[in-house]
C-alpha positions, 0 to 999 in steps of 0.5 A: 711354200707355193704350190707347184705353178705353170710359169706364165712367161717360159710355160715351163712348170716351176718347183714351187720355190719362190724369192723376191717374186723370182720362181725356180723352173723346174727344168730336169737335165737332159736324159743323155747327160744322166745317161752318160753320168750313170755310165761313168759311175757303172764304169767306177765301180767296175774299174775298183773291183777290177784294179787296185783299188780299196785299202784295208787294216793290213794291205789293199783290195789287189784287183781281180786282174792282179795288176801291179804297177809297181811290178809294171816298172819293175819289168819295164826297168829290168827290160831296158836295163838288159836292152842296154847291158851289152852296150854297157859292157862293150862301154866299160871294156873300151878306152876314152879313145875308142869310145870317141872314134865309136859312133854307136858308143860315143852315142850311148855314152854322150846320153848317159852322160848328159843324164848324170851331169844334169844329175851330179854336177849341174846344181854347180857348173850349170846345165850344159856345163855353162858355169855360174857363180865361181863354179868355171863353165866347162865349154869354153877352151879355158882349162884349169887342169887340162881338157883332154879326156884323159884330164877330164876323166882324172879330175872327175875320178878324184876331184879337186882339193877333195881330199883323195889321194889322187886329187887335183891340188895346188894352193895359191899362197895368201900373200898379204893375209900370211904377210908376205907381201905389203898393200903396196906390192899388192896394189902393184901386183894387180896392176900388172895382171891388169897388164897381162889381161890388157886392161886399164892400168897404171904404167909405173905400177907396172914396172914394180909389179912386174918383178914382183910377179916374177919372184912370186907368181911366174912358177905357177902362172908362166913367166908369160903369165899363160898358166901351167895346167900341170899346176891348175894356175888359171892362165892371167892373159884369157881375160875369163876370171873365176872370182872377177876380173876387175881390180879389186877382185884381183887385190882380194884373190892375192891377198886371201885367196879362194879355193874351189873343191870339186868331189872325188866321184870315184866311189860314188858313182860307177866307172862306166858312169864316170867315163860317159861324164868324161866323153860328155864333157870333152863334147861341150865344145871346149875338150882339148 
């Protein structure tokens, strides 16, 4: 190895490295970066001995300050739960109504709300109830069972098809699976809710379909065709569909139709909790 040698061009001393005719300088850091680096070690070390810090073979080095983090949260948490207990408690002692015409209420339960739908019910209605798939969107004025706060509330409380007791149910029939009804009248039912939506369609088809539509469908869909909300039979003239609105979408729903559950949430979550859901969903724009 080369003897340490003063560099020629720079006149700074080099380390006695050589490659290929390149010297290494030998150019210490600066003394306030060591300076700084020493501090931060320094620094480390207190840190350790004062908080939580190494594990050992049944638990962990606490610290001489004894702080607990978790213990922390703990507080904290407790805290806020105690800031919120008594709005809570007035929450659970009103009716939807007078939540509603409560500022202050309606305030506390249109953000508990928003929390446990983003929770509970975005992965299938979307965020802010915008619906997606064959999930509906809860903030248009297009409802299956009733937007009134005391619907919204009964439907989140038992759900739809859930299985409850309570729950929402009403079945459209399979008419051309269960064979009653042929292709044929099929196809002309079709055209006629094609019809009431004011959509292409075939005229002739209309008439047949029309009379068909009165023996079969108008107990549940109006004689209009609007839906009966007591039923969950969507109304046909909205032009808003759940699974499709062109015709073959419609052929596919008569002959086998879909049949969308929503959970009881009633045992799940608490009834304060349901009734924010409630207030929150009737906000989105869409509440009768």
């Amino acid at each position: 190895m080369a003897q340490p040698e003063t560099d020629a061009a720079t006149g700074k001393p080099t380390t006695g490295h050589e490659w290929d005719g390149i010297k290494e300088l030998s150019t210490p850091l600066p003394k306030w970066w060591l300076y700084v680096l020493y501090a931060t070690i320094i620094w480390s070390v207190v840190w350790w001995v004062l908080y939580p810090s190494w594990p050992g073979i049944t638990g962990y080095f606490g610290g001489l300050l004894g702080y607990d983090q978790r213990e922390a949260l703990r507080a904290q948490v407790a805290e806020a739960g105690a800031a919120r207990a008594v709005q809570l408690d007035r929450l659970a002692g009103a009716s939807l109504g007078e939540i509603v015409a409560d500022p202050e209420l309606m305030n506390v339960a249109f953000s508990g709300g928003e929390a446990a739908f983003a929770d509970n019910c975005a992965p299938c209605h979307g965020l802010g109830g915008a619906g997606q798939g064959f999930y509906p969107t809860l903030a248009d004025d297009a409802w299956l069972w009733g937007g009134t706060l005391d619907g919204i509330h009964h439907t989140i409380l038992y759900g739809v098809r859930s299985g409850h007791a309570d729950a929402r149910f009403n079945e459209m029939p399979a008419f051309g699976l269960l064979g009653m009804l042929s292709r044929e009248e099929i196809d002309d039912l079709a055209e006629y809710v094609l019809f009431l939506a004011g959509e292409d369609h075939d005229a002739i088809a209309v008439e047949r379909g029309g009379v068909l539509f009165a023996d079969q469908c108008a107990v549940c869909h109006g004689e209009d065709g609007a839906g009966i909300e007591e039923l969950g039979a969507p109304d046909l003239t909205d032009q808003i569909w759940l699974y499709g609105g062109i015709k073959r979408a419609i052929v596919q729903q008569i002959h086998a139709p879909k049949h969308g559950v929503m959970p009881a949430w009633t045992g799940r979550l608490d009834p304060v909790t349901i009734k924010s859901l409630a207030v929150y969903v009737h906000a989105l724009g869409g509440g009768q």
